[in-house]
N, C-alpha and C positions, 0 to 999 in steps of 0.2 A: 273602807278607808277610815283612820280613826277621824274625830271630829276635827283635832287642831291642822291636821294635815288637809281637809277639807279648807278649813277659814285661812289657811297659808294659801294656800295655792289660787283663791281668790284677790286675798291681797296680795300675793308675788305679781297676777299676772295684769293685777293694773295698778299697778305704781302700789299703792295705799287705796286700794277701791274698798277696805271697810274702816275707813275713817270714820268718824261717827259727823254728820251731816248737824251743823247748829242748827239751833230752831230757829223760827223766826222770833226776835224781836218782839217784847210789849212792853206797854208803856207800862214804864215807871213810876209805881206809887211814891207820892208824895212821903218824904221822912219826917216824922213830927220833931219839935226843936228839943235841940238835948238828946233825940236818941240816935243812935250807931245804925248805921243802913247793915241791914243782914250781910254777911260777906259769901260771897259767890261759891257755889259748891264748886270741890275741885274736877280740873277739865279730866275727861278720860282715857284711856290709852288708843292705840290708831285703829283698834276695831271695834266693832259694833257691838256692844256688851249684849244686846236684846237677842245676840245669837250666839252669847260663850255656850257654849255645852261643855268642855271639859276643867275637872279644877284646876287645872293651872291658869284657864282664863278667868275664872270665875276669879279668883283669887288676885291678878289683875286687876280687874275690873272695880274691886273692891279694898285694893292697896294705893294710897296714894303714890307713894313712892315707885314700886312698883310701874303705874300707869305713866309716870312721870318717863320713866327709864326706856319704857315698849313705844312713847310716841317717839321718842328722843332716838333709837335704833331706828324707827321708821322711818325719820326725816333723814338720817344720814345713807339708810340703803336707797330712799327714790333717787339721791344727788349722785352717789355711786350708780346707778343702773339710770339714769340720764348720760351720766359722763361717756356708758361704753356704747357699740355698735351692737346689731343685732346679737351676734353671734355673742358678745360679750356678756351683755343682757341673758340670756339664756343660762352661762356659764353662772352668774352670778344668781339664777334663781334655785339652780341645782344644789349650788353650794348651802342659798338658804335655805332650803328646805332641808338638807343632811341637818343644819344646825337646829332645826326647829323638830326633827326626828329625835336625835337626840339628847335633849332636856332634860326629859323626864330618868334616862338609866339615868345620867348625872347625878340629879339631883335626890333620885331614888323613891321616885312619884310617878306611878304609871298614869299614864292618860285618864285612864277608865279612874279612878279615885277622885272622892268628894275634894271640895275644899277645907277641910279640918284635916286632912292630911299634910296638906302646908304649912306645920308650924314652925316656929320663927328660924330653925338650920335650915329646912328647906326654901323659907324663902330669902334669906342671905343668900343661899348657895342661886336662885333665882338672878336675883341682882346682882349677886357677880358676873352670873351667864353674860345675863344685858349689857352688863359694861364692859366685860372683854371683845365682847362681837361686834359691839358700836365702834372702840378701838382700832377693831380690825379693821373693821369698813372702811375707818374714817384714813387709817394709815394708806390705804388699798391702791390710793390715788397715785401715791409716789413707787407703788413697787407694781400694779401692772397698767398695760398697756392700756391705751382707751381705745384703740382698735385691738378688737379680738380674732379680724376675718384671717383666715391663713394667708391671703393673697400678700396680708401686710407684709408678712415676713420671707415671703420668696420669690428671689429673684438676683440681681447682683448689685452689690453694692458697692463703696469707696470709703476705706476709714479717713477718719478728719481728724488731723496732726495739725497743729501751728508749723508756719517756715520752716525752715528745715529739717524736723524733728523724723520725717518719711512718710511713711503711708503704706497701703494696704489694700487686697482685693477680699471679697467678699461672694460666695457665689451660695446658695439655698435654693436645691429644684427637689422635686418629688424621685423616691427611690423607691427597688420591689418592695412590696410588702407592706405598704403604709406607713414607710420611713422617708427619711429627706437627707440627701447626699449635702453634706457642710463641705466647703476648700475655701481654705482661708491660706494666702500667701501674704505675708506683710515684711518692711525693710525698714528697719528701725536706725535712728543714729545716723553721723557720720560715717560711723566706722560698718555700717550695713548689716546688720544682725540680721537675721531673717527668721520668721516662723513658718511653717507648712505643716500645712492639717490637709487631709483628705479624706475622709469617714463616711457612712451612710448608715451612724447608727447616729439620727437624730429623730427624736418622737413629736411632733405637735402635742403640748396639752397646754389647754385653754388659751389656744391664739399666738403662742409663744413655740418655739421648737430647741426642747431640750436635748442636748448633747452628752454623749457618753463614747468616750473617743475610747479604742484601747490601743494602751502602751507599755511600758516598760520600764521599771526602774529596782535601782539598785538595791538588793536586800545586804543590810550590813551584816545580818545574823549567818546568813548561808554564804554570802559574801559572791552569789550570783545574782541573775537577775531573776523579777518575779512581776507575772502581768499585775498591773491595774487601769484605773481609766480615770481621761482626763473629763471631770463634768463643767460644763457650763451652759447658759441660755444664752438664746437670738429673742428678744425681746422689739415689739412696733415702738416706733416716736415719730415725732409729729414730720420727719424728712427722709427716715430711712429706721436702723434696727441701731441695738446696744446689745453687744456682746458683754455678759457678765461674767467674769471665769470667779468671782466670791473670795473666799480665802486664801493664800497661795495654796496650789500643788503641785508637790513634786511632778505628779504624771504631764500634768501640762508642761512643763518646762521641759521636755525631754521632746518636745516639737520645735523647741525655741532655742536660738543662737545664746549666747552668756546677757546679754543687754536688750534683748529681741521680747517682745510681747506680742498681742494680738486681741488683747479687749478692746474696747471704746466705744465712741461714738462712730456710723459709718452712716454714709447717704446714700440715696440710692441711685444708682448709676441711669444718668440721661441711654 
């Protein structure tokens, strides 16, 4: 196993366990009058420099800025992998570690190479890794779920409409094959628009069970009809799921009355 996949996989699997540990404490010599007290060498990044082995860490360890950026990703993935549940955690160490595999083709610095291989594009191209990843993390909060466990998301639910806007049933159980049967019936409006869905082509990935309904809509070109599929997620929240169906599609709406939807918020059924 290369070396930084070694010092990942110790720091994924306990929060930041190669922080670097401060020393203790000594007493402070006195400053003579008129002179400048030394100013503090800079702190170091979240792992343990006395065990980089490869240049990419070395090169860390030895960039302020740099060091600045790998604590700064550090502190934002422990808050991310606190926030989720087991299963979530897990999800979220896989992912780092695909990101920490991939670095080096990025940036075009094998593992194995010294540190004088990182000159100044490569470690631009570094620091931009750092801060799109932090980024990502840091967004990660508002787009997945802090339960990852499947159980969050199957079972049956109740969309949540204001007065008399209508409502909605919800139903998610396990189907052959390692798929999840979706029926979604919903009554929209005064005037009762209605949706109906009935599928068993949804996948679990990472906690969430994506959809891919197939249907049918109208080709202008051939001037018949031509399959595609309606995609959306069953997403956990802190009462039930969030159907997201994203940008309109056509396909979806070909389950739906003229005024008829079936996104939202839904709870989960007492």
């Amino acid at each position: 196993m290369r070396p930084i996949l070694v010092l990942a996989i110790l720091w994924l699997t306990g929060g930041v366990a190669l922080a670097q540990t401060p020393a203790p404490p000594t007493p402070a010599s006195p400053t003579p009058a008129g002179k400048t007290a030394p100013a503090k060498p800079p702190a170091g990044p979240s792992f343990d420099c006395t065990k980089a082995k490869s240049g990419r860490e070395k090169v860390v360890c030895a960039n302020a800025d740099l060091a600045a950026l790998d604590r700064t990703l550090a502190e934002v993935y422990t808050k991310e992998r606190a926030r989720r549940d087991a299963t979530g955690q897990a999800d979220l160490q896989r992912e780092q570690l695909r990101w920490l595999a991939g670095v080096p083709n990025t940036c075009g610095v094998p593992d194995t190479a010294g540190p004088e291989r990182w000159a100044e594009p490569q470690r631009k191209c570094l620091a931009d890794l750092y801060r799109a990843r932090t980024t990502a993390l840091a967004g990660a909060a508002t787009t997945t779920p802090a339960s990852s466990s499947p159980q969050s998301v199957i079972g049956r639910f109740t969309l949540v409409l204001p007065g008399d806007a209508g409502g909605g049933r919800l139903t998610v159980s396990p189907a052959a094959g390692g798929k999840y049967r979706v029926v979604i019936e919903t009554v929209i409006g005064p005037t009762a628009h209605t949706c109906a869905i009935d599928t068993t082509q949804g996948v679990m990935e990472g906690g969430m069970v994506r959809v891919s309904a197939p249907a049918e809509i109208y080709d202008r070109v051939t001037a018949g009809m031509k399959p595609a599929r309606c995609e959306f997620r069953i997403m956990s929240t802190m009462e039930g799921v969030k159907v997201d169906v994203g940008e309109f599609q056509e396909a979806c709406r070909t389950f739906c009355g003229m005024r008829a939807f079936f996104h939202g918020d839904y709870k989960r059924a007492k």
